[in-house]
Every structure is written in structure tokens, then in C-alpha cells.
C-alpha positions in Angstrom: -4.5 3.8 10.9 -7.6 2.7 9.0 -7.9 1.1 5.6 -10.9 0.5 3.8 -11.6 -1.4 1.0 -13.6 -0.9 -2.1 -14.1 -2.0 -5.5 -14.0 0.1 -9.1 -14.4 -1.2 -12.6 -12.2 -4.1 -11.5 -10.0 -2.0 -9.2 -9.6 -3.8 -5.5 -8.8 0.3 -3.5 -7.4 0.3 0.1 -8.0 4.2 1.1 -5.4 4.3 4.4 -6.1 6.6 6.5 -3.7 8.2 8.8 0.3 6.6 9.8 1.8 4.2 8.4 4.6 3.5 11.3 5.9 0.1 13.7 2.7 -1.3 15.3 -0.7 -0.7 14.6 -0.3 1.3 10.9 1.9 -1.1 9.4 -0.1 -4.2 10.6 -3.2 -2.9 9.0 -1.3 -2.8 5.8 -0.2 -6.0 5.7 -4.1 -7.5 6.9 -5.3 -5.7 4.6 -3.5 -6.0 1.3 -3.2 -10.0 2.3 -7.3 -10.2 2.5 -7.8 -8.5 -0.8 -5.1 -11.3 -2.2 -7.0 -14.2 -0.5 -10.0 -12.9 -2.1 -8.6 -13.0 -5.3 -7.7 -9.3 -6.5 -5.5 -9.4 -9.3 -5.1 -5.3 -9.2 -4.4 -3.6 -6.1 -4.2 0.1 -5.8 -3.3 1.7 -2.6 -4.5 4.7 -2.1 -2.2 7.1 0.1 -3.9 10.7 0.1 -4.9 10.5 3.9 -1.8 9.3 5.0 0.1 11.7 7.1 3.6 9.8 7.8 5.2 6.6 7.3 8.3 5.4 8.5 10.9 2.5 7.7 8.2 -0.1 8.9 5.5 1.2 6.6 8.3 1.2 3.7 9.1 -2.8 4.2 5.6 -3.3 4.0 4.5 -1.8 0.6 7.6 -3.3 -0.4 6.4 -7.0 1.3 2.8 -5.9 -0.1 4.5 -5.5 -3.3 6.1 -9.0 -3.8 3.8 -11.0 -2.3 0.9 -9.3 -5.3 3.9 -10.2 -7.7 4.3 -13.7 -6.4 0.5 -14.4 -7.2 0.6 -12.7 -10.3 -1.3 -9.8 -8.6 -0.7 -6.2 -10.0 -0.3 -3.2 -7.0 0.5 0.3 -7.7 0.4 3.1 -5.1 -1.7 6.2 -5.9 -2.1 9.7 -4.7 1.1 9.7 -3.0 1.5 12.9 -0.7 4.1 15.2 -0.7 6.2 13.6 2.3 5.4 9.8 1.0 6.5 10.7 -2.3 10.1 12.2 -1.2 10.4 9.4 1.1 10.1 7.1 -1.8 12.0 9.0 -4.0 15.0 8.9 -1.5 15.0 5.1 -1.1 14.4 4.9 -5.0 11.7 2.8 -4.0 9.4 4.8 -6.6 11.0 3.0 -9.5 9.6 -0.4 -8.0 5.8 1.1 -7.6 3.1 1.8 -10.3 
């Protein structure tokens, strides 16, 4: 997994690339959504098009990712979910909780 990070018109974007799963992929989530809060971003969008899978471990971590933004007063919304992310989150009812 890869993640990237740019800015937009006040927009902090992680563009992941590849799995979100236990090890490497959900590490580099958590990295990098925790730099982009040290450095100050106040709206976070995670940017999911290139992501092929993502498993329980990827789940706890958007949710982690999710409160921690809250806890600073942070915003983060997920965007371009695929096809598979987007059921996934649909089944845990997770997608109530993100933007």
C-alpha cells in the first residue's frame, strides 16, 4: 500500500493505493492520516479509488483515523469509494459515520 499526500484549495488528500489489510496497508493509513494531523490539517479527505481490498484491520483504522480527526476538531470524509469498499461499509453501517 502507498499513500500520498497532496494539497487542494485547503483540502489535505491521501490517494491510497492498493490494500488496505493487517500489516503493511493499514499501518500506512494510520502514518499517514496522523502526519497530516500533526501538521495541522483541519480537512482530511481520503481518497479510496485505487484501493483494491480492505479488510477488518483497514475498517478499525478509518474508524481510529476518524476519531482521532474529531478529537482535534479535524474534519475527514472518505471519497471515491469503490464498489467492494463501499458494500463493505455499507454492511458494517460504517457509511453513516463517514462524509
Amino acid at each position: 500500500m502507498t499513500i500520498s499526500v497532496r494539497q487542494s484549495e485547503g483540502f489535505t488528500i491521501l490517494d491510497a493505493k492498493g490494500k488496505i489489510t493487517i500489516g503493511a496497508g493499514d499501518v500506512a493509513l494510520r502514518e499517514a492520516i496522523q502526519g497530516a494531523l500533526d501538521a495541522g490539517a483541519q480537512k482530511i479527505l481520503v481518497n479510496l479509488r485505487n484501493v483494491s481490498t480492505i479488510d477488518s484491520s483497514g475498517i478499525g483504522e478509518l474508524v481510529s483515523a476518524f476519531t482521532a480527526a474529531s478529537n482535534k476538531g479535524a474534519k475527514l470524509a472518505l471519497v471515491h469509494l469503490p464498489p467492494k469498499v463501499q458494500d463493505i461499509l455499507q454492511i458494517t453501517q460504517l457509511v453513516t459515520v463517514f462524509d
